[in-house]
C-alpha positions in Angstrom: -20.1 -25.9 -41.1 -18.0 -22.5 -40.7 -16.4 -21.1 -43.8 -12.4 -21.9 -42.8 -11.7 -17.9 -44.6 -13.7 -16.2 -42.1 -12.2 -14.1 -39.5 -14.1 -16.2 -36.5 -11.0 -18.6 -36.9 -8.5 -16.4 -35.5 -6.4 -18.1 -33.1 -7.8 -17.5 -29.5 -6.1 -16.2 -26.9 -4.1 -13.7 -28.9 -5.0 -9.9 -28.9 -4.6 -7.9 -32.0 -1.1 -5.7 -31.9 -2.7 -2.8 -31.3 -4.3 -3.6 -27.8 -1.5 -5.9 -26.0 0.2 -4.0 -23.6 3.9 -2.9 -24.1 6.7 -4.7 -22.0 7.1 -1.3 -20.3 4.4 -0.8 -19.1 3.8 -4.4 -17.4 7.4 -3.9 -15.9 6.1 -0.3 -14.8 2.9 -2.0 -12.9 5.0 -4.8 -11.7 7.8 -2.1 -9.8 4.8 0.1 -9.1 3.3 -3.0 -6.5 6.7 -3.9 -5.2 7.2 -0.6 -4.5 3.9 -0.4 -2.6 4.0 -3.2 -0.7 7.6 -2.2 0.5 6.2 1.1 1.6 3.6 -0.6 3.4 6.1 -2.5 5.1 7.9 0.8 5.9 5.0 2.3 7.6 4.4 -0.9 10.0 7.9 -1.0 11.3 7.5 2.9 11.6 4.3 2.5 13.4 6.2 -0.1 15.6 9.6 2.0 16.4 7.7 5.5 16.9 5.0 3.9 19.4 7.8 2.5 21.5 10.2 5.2 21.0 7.7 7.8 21.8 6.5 6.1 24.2 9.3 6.2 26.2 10.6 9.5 25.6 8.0 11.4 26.0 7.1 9.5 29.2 9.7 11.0 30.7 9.5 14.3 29.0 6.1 14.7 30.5 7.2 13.4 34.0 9.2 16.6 33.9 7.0 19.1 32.4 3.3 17.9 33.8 2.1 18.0 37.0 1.7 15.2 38.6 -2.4 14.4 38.2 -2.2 15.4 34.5 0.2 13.0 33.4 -1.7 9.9 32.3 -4.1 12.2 30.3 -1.3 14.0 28.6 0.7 10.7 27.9 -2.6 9.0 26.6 -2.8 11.8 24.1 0.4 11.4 22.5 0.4 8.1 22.1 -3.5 8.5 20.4 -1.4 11.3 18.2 1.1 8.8 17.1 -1.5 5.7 16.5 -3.6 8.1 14.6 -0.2 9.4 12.1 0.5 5.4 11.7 -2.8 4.4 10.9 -3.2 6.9 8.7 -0.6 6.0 6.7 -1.9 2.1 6.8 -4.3 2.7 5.0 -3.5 5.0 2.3 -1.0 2.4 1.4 -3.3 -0.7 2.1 -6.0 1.7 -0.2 -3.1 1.3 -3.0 -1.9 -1.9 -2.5 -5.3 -3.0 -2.9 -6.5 -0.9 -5.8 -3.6 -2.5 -7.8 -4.2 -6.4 -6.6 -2.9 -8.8 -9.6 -5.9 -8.9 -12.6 -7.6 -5.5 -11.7 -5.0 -3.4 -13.6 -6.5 -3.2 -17.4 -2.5 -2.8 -18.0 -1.7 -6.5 -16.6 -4.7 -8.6 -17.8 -2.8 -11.7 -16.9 -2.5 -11.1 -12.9 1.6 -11.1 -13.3 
């Protein structure tokens, strides 16, 4: 039998005040993530506009300015250029995105 005055019959479940987080700072995380994955978002319709954009223009930029053997080299390097400036942003924000996934933030212990 357990002594019903001891302090192992705390209710479970319940954190003492001192160590729940503040309302603030759950709101904070929860902006923080939206704000993330709308970034991420950003950068793959940026990736998408700038390869096709650039693509084009500087197709025919280069069909003015390059000589006439040179111009698939020259086009395949700006198009690497852009890839590399879109994928690079990918994953900085996927690296983000990830580190704050629901339940790995000490601030948000219940995954909201």
């Amino acid at each position: 039998m357990t002594d019903p005055n001891s302090p192992a019959d705390e209710p479970k479940g319940e954190q003492p005040l001192d160590e729940q987080p503040d309302e603030s700072s759950t709101t904070t995380n929860r902006l923080r993530r939206y704000l993330d994955r709308a970034l991420l978002v950003a950068f793959l319709l940026l990736a998408a506009v700038a390869a096709l954009q650039f693509y084009f223009q500087v197709g025919a930029a280069i069909e003015v300015w390059i000589a006439e053997p040179y111009e698939p080299v020259v086009k395949a390097g700006f198009n690497l250029a852009v890839l590399l400036f879109a994928a690079a942003g990918l994953s900085y924000q996927l690296r983000r995105v990830d580190s704050i996934r629901p339940g790995t933030d000490p601030a948000d212990p219940a995954g909201e």
